[in-house]
PDB file of N, CA, C and O in Angstrom:
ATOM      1  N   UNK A   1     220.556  89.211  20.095  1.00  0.00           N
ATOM      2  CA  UNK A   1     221.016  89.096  21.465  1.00  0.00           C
ATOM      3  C   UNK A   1     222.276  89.942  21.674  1.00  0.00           C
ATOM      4  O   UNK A   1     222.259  90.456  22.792  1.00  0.00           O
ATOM      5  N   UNK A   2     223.279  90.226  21.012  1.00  0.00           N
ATOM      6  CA  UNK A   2     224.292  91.144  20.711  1.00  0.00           C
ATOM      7  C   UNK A   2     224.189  92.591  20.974  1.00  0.00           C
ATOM      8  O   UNK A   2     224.796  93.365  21.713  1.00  0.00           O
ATOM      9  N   UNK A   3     223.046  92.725  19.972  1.00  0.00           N
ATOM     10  CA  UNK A   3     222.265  94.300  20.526  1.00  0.00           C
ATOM     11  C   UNK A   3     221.770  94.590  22.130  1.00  0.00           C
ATOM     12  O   UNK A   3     221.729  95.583  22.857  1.00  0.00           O
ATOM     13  N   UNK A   4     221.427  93.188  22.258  1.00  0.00           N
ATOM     14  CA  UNK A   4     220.572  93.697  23.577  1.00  0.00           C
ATOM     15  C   UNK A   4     222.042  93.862  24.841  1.00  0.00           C
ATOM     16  O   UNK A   4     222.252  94.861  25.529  1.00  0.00           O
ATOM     17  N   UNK A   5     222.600  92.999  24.838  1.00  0.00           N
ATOM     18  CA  UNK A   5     224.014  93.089  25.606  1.00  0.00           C
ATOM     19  C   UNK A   5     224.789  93.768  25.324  1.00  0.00           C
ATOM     20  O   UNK A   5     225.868  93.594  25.890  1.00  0.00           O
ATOM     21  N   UNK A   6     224.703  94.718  24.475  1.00  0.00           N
ATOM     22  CA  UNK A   6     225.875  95.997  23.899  1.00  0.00           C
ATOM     23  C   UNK A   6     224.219  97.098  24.933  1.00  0.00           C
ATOM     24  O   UNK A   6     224.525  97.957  25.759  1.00  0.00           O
ATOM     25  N   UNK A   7     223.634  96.979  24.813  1.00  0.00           N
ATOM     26  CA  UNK A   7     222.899  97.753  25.228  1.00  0.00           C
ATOM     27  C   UNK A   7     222.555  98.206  26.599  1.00  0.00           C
ATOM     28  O   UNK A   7     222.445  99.366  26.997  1.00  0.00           O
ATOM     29  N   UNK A   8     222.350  96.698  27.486  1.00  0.00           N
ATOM     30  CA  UNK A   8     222.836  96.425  28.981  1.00  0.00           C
ATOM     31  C   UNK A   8     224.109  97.042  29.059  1.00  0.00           C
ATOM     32  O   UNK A   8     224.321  97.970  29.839  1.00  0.00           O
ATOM     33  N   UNK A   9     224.931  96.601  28.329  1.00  0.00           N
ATOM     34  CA  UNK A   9     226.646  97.292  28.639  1.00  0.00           C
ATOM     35  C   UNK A   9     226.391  98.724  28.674  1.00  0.00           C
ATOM     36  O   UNK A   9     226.142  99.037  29.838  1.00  0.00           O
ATOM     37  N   UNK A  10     226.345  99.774  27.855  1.00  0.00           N
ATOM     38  CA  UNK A  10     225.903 100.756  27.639  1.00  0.00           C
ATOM     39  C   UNK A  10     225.163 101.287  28.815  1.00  0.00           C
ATOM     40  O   UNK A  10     225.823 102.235  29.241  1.00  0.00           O
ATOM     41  N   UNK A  11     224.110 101.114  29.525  1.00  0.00           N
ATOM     42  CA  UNK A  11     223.353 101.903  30.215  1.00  0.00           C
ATOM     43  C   UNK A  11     224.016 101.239  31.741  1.00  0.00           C
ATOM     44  O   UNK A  11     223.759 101.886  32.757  1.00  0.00           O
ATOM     45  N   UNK A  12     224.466 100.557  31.817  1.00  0.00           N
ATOM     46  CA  UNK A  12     225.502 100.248  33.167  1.00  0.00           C
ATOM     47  C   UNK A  12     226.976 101.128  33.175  1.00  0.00           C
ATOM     48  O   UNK A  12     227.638 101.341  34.191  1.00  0.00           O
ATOM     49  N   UNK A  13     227.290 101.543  31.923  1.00  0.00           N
ATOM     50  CA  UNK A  13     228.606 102.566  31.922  1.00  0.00           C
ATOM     51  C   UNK A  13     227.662 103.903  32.278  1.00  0.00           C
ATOM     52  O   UNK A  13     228.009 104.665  33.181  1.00  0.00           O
ATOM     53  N   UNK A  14     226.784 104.067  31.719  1.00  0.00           N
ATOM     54  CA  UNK A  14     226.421 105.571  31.685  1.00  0.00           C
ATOM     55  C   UNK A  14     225.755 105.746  33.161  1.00  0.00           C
ATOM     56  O   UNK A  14     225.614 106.808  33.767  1.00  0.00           O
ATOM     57  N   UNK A  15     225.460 104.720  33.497  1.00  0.00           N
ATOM     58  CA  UNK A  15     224.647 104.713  35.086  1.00  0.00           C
ATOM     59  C   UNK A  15     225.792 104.819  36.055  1.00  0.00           C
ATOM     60  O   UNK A  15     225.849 105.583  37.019  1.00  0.00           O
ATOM     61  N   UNK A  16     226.614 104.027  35.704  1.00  0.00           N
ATOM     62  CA  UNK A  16     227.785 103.805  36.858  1.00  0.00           C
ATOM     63  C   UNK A  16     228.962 105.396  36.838  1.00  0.00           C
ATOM     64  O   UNK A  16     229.715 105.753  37.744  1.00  0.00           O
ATOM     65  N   UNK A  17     228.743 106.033  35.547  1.00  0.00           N
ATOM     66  CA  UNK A  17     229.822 106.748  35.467  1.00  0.00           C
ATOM     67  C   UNK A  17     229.890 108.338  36.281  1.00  0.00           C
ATOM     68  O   UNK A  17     230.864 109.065  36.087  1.00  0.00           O
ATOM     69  N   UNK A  18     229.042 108.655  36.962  1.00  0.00           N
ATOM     70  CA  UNK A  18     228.964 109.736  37.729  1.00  0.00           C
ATOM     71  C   UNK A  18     228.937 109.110  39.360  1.00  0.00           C
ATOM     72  O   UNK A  18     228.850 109.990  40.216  1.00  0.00           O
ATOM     73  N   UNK A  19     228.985 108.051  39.735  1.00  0.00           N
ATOM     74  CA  UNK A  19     229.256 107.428  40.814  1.00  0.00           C
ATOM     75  C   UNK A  19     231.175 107.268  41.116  1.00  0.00           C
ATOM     76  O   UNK A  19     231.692 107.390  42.226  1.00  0.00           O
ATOM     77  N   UNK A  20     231.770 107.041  40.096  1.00  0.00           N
ATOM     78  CA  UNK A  20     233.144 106.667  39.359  1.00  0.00           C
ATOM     79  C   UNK A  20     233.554 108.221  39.645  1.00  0.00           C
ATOM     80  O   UNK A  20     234.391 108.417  40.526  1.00  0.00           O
ATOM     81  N   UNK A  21     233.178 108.984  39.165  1.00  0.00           N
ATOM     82  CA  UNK A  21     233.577 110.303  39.138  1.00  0.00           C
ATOM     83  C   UNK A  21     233.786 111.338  39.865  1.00  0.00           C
ATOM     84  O   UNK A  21     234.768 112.080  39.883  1.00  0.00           O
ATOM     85  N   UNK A  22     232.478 111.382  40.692  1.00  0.00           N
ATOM     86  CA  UNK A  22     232.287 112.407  41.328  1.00  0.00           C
ATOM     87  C   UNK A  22     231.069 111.774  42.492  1.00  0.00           C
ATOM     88  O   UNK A  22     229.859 111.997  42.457  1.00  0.00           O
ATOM     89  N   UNK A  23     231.939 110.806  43.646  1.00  0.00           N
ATOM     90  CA  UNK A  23     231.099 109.833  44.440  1.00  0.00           C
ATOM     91  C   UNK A  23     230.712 111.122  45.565  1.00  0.00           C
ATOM     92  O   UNK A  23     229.665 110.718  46.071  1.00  0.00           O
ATOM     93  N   UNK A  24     230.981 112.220  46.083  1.00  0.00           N
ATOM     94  CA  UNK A  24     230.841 112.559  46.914  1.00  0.00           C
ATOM     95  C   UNK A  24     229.670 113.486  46.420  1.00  0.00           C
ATOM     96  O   UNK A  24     228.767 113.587  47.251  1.00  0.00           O
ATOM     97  N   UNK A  25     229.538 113.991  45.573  1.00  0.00           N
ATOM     98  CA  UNK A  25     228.444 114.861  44.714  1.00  0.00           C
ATOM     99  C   UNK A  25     226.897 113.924  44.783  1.00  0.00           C
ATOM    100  O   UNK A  25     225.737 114.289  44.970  1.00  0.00           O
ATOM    101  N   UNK A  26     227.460 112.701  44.558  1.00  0.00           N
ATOM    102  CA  UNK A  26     226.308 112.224  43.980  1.00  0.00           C
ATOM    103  C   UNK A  26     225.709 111.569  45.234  1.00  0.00           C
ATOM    104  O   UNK A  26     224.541 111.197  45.125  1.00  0.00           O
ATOM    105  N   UNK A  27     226.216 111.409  46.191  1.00  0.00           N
ATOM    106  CA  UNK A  27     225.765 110.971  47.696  1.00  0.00           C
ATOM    107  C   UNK A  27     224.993 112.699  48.476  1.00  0.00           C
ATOM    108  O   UNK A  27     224.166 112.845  49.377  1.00  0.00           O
ATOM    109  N   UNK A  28     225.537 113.450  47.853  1.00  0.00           N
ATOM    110  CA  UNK A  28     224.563 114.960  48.353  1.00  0.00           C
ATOM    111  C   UNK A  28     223.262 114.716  47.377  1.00  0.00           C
ATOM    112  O   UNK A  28     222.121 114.966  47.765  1.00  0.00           O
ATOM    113  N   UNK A  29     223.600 114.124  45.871  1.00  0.00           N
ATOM    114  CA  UNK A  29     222.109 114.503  45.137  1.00  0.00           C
ATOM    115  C   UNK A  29     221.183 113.623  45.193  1.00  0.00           C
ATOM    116  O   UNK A  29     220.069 113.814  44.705  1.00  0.00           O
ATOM    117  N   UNK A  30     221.693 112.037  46.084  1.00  0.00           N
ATOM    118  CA  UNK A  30     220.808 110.752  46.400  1.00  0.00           C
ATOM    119  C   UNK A  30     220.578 111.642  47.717  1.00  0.00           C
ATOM    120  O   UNK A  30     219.923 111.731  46.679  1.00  0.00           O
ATOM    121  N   UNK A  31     220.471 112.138  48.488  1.00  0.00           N
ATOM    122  CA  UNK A  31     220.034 113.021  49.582  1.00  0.00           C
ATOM    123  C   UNK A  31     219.158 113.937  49.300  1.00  0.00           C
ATOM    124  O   UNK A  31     218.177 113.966  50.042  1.00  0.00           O
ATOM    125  N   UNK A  32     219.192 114.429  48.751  1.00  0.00           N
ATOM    126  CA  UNK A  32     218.148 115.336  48.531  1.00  0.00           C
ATOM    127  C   UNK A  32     217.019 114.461  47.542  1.00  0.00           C
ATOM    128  O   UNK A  32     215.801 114.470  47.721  1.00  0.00           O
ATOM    129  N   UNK A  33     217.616 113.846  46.655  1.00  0.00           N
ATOM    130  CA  UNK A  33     216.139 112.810  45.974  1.00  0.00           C
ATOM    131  C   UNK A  33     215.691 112.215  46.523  1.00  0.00           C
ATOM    132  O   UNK A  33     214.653 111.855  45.968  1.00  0.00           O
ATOM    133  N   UNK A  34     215.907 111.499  48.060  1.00  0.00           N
ATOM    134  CA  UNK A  34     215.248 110.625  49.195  1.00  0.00           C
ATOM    135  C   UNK A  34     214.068 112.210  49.940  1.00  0.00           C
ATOM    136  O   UNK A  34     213.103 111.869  50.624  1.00  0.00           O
ATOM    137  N   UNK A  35     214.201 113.069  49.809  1.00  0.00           N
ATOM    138  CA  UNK A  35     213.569 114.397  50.178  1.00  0.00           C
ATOM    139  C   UNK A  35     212.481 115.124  49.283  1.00  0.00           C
ATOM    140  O   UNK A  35     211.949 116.219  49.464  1.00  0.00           O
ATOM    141  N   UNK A  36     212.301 114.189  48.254  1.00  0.00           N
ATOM    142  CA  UNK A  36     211.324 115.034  46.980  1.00  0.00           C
ATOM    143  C   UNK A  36     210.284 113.732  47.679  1.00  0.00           C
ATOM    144  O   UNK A  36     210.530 112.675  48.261  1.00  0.00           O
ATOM    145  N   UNK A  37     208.879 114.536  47.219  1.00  0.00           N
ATOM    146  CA  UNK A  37     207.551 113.760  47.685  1.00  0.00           C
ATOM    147  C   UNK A  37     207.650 112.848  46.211  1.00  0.00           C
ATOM    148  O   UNK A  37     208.289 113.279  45.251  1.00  0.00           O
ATOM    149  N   UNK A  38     206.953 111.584  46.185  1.00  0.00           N
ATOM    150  CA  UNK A  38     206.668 110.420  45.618  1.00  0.00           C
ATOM    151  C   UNK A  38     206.078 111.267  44.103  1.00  0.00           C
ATOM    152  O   UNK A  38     206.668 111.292  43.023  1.00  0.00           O
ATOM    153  N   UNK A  39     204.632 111.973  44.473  1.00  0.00           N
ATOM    154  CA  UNK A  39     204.451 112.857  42.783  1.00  0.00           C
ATOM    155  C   UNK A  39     205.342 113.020  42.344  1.00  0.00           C
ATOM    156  O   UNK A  39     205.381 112.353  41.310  1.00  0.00           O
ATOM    157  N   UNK A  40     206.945 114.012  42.608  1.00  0.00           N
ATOM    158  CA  UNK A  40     207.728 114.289  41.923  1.00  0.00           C
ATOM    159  C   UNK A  40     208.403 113.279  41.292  1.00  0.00           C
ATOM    160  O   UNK A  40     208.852 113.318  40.147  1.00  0.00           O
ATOM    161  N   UNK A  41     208.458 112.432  42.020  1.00  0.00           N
ATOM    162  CA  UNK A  41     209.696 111.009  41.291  1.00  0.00           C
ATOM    163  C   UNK A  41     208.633 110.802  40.154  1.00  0.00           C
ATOM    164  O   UNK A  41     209.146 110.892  39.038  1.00  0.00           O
ATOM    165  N   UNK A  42     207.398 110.570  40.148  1.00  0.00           N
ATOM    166  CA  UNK A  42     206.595 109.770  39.546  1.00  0.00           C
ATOM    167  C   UNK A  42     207.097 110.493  38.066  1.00  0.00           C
ATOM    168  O   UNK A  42     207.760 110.186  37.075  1.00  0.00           O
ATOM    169  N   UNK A  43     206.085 112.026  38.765  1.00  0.00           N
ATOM    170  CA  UNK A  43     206.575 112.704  36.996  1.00  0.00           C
ATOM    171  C   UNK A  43     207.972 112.810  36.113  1.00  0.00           C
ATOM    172  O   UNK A  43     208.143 112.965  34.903  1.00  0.00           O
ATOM    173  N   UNK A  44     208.930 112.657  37.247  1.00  0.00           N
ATOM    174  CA  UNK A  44     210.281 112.747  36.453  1.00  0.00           C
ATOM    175  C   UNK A  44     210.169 111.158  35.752  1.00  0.00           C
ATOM    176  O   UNK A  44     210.051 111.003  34.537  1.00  0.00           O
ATOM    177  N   UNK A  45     210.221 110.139  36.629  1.00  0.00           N
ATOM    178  CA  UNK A  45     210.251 108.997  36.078  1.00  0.00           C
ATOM    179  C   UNK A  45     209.566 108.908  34.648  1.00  0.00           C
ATOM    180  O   UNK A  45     210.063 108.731  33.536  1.00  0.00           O
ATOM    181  N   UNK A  46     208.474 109.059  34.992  1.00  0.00           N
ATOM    182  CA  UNK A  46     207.157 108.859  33.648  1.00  0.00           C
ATOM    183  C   UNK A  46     207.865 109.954  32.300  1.00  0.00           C
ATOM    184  O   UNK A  46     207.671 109.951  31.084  1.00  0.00           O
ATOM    185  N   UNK A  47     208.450 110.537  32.898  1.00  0.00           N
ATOM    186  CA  UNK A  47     209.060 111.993  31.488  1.00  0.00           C
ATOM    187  C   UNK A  47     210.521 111.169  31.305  1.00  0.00           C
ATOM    188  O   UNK A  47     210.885 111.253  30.132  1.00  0.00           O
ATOM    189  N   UNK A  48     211.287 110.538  31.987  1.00  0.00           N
ATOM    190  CA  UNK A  48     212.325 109.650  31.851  1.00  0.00           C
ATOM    191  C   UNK A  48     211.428 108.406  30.454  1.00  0.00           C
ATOM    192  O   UNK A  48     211.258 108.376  29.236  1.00  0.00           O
ATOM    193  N   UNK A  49     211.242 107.937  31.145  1.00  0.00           N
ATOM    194  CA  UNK A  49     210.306 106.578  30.603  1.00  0.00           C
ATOM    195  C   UNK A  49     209.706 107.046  29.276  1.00  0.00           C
ATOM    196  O   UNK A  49     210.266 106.448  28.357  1.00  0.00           O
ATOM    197  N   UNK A  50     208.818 107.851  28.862  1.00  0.00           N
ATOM    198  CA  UNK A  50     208.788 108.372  27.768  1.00  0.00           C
ATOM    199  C   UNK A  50     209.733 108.874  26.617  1.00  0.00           C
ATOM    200  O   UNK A  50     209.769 108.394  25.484  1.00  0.00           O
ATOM    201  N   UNK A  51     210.660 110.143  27.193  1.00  0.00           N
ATOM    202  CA  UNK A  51     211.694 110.198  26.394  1.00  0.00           C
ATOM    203  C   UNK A  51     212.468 108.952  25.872  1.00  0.00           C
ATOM    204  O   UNK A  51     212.840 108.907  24.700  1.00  0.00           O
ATOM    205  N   UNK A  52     212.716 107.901  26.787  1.00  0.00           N
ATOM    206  CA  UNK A  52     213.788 106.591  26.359  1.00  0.00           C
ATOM    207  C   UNK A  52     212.679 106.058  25.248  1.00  0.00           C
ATOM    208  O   UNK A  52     213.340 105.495  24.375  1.00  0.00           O
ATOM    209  N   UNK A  53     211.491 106.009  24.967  1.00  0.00           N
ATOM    210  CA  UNK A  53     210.285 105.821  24.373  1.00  0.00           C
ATOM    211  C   UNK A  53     210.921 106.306  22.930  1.00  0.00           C
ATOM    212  O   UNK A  53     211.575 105.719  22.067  1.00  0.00           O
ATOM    213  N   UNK A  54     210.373 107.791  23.088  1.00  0.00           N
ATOM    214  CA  UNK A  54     210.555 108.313  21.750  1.00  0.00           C
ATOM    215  C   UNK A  54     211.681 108.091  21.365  1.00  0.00           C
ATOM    216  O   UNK A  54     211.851 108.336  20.170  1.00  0.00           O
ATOM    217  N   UNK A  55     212.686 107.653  22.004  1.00  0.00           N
ATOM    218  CA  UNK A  55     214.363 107.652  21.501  1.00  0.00           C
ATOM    219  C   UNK A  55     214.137 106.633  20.755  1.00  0.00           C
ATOM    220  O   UNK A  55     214.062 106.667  19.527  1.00  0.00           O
ATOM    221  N   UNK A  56     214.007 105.585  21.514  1.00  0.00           N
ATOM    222  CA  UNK A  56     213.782 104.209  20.727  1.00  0.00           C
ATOM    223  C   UNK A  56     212.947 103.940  19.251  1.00  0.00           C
ATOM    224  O   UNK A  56     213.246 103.181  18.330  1.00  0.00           O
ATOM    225  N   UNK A  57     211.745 104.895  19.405  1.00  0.00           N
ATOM    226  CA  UNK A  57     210.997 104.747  18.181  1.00  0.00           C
ATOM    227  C   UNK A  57     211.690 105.657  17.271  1.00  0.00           C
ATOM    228  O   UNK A  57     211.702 105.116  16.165  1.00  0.00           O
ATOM    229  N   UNK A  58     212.241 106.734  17.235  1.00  0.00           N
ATOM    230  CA  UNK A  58     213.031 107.598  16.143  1.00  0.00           C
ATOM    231  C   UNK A  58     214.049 107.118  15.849  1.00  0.00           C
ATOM    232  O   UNK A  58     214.361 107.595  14.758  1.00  0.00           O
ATOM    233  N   UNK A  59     215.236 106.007  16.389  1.00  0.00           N
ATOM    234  CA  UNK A  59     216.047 105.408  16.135  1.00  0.00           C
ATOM    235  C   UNK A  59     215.408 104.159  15.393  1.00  0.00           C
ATOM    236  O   UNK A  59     216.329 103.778  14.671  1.00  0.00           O
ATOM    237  N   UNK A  60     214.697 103.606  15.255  1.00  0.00           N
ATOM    238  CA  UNK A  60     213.926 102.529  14.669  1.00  0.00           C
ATOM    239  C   UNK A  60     213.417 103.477  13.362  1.00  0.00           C
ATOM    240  O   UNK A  60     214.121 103.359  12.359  1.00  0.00           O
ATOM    241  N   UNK A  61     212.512 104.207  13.287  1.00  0.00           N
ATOM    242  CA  UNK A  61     211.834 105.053  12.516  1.00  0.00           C
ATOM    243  C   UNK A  61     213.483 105.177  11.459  1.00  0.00           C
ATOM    244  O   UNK A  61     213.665 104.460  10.475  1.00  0.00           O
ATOM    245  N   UNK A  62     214.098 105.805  11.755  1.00  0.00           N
ATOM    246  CA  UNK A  62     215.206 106.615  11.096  1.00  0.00           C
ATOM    247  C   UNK A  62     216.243 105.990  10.841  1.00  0.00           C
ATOM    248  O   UNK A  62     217.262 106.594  10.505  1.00  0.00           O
ATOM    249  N   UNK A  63     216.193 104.416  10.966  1.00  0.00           N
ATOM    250  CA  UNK A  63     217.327 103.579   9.728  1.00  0.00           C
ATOM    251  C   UNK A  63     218.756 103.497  11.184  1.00  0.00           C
ATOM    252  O   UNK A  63     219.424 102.582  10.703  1.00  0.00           O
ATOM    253  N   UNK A  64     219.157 103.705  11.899  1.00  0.00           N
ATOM    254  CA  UNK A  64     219.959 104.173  12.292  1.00  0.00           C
ATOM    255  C   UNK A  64     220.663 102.945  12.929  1.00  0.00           C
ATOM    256  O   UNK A  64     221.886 102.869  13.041  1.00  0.00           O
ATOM    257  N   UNK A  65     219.624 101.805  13.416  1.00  0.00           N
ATOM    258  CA  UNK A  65     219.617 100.900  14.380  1.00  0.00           C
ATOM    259  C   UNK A  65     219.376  99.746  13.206  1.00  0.00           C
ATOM    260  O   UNK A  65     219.275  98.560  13.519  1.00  0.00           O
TER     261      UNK A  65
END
């Protein structure tokens, strides 16, 4: 349970931290991503979703975790 809440922690810093940073940038690039057709999200998503995939299994695979 430790892991999993160091882990939640983790992807809420890395999510939150270009909002923190650079809020006016990222309100132009949520603008233009409300402007891409639904296919595109899909494939980025699904290539998102995969990569976090293989991350997870090569970190498991490779002792690391």
């Amino acid at each position: 349970m430790e892991f999993f809440l160091t882990l939640i922690g983790l992807v809420l810093i890395i999510e939150g931290l270009p909002y923190a940073a650079f809020p006016e940038a990222m309100k132009r690039w949520l603008g233009q991503v409300q402007e891409l057709p639904p296919a595109t999200l899909r494939v980025f998503g699904l290539a998102a979703l995969g990569l976090g995939f293989l991350l997870c299994y090569l970190a498991q695979r490779s002792g690391l975790v």
